[in-house]
FINUMI-470313 format. One record per residue: x, y, z of N, C-alpha, C in turn; residue number from 1. Coordinates in steps of 0.2 Angstrom, whole numbers. Atoms other than C-alpha are relative to their C-alpha. Layout:
N
<rec <X Y Z> <X Y Z> <X Y Z> NUM>
...
This chain:
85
<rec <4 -6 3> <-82 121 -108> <-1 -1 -7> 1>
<rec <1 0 9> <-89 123 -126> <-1 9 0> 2>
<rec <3 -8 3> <-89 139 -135> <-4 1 -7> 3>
<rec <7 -2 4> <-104 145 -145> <2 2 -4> 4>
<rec <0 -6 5> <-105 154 -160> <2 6 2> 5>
<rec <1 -8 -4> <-106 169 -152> <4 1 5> 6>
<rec <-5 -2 -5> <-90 167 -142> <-3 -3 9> 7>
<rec <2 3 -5> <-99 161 -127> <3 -6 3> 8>
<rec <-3 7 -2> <-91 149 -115> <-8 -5 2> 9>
<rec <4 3 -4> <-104 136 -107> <3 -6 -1> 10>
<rec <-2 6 -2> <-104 119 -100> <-5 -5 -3> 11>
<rec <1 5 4> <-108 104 -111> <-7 -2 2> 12>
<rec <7 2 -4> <-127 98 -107> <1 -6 -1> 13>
<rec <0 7 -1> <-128 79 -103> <-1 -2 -6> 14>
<rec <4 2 6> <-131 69 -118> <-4 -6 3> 15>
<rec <2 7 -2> <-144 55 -116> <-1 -6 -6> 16>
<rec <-1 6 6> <-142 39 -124> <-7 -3 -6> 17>
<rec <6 2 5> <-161 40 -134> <2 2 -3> 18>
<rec <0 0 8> <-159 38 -153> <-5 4 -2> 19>
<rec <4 -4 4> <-174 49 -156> <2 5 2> 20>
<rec <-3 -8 -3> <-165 65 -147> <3 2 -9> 21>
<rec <-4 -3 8> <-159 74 -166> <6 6 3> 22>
<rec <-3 -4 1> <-144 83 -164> <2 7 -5> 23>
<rec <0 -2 7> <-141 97 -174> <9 4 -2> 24>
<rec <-7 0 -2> <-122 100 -178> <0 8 -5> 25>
<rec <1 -7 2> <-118 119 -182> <10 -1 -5> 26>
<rec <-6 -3 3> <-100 127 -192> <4 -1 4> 27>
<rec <-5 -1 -4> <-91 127 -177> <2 -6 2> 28>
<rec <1 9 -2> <-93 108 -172> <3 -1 -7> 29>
<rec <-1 1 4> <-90 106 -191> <10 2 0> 30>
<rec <-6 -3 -1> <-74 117 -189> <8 -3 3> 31>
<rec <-5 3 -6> <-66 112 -175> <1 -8 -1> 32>
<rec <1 8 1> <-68 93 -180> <4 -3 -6> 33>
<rec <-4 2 5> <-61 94 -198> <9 6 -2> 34>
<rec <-7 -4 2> <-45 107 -195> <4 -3 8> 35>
<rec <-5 0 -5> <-32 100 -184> <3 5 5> 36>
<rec <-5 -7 -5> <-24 117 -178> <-6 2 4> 37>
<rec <4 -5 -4> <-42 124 -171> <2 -3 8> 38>
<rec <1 0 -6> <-44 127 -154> <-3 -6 5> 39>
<rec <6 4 -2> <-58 115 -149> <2 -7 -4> 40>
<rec <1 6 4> <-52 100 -163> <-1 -6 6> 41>
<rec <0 7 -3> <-49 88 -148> <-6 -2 3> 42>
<rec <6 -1 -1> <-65 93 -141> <-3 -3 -3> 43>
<rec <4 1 6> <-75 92 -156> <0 -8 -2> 44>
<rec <-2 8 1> <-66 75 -159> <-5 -7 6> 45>
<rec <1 1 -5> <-71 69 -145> <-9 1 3> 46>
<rec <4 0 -1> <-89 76 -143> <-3 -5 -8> 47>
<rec <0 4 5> <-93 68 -162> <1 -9 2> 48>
<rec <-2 6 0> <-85 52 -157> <-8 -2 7> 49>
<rec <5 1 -6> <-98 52 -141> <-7 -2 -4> 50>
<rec <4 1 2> <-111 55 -150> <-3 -5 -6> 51>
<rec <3 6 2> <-109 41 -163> <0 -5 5> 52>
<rec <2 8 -6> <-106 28 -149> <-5 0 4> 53>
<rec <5 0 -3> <-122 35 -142> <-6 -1 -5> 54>
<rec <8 2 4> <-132 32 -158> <-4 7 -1> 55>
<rec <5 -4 3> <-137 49 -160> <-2 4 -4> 56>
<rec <-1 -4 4> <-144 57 -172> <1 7 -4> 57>
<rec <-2 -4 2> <-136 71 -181> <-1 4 -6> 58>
<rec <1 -4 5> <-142 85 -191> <2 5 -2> 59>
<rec <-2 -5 1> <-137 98 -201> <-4 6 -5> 60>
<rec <5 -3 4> <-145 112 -213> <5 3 -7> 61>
<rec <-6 -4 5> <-136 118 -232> <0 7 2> 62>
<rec <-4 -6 -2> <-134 135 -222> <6 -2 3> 63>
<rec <-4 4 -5> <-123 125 -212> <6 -2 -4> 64>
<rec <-3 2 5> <-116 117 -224> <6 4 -6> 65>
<rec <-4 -6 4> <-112 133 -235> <6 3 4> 66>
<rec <-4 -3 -6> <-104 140 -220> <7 -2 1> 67>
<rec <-6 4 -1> <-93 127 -218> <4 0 -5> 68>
<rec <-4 -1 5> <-86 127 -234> <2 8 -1> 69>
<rec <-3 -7 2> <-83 145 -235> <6 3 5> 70>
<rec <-4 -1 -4> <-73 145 -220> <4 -5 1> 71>
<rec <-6 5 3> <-64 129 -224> <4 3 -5> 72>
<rec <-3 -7 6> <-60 138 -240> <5 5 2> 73>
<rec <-4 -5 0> <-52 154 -232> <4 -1 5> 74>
<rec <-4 0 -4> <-45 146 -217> <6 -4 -1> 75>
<rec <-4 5 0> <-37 129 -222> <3 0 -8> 76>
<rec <-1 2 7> <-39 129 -242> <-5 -1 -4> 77>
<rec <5 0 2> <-52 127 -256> <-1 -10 0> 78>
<rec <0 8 0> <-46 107 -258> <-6 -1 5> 79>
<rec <3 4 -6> <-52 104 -240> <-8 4 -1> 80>
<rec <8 0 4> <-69 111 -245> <-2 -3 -2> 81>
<rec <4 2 6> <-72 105 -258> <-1 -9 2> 82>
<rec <1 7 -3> <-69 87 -250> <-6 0 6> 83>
<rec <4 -1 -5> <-80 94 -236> <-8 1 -4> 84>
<rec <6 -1 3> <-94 97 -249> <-1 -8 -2> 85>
């Protein structure tokens, strides 16, 4: 199960191995991926690592981005930000 932004459980969509599929990777995926203790890290780890052995491409936007950093900042520390920027 993956959980949404929005708290929502659901069940992971297939990925398909085309290289022009774009991904777009949100806060939460960002999250869970660079803090250890989250809930999802192995997950996260785990999905990320899939999707580079599958070649796909990954996008983000600097809302995303900003997000990221500002809840890196208040959860883990300003360091881990700032290496995240």
């Amino acid at each position: 199960m993956v959980r949404t932004a929005h708290g929502v459980e659901q069940q992971p969509t297939a990925m398909k191995s085309n290289s022009s599929q774009m991904v777009l990777v949100d806060s939460d995926a960002f999250i869970a991926w660079l803090v250890e203790d989250d809930l999802l890290h192995k997950e996260a780890v785990g999905v990320l690592k899939t999707l580079q052995e599958t070649k796909q491409v990954t996008v983000t936007t600097n809302l995303v981005v900003a997000e990221t950093a500002t809840v890196l900042s208040n959860r883990v520390g300003q360091d881990q930000a700032r290496a995240f920027l």
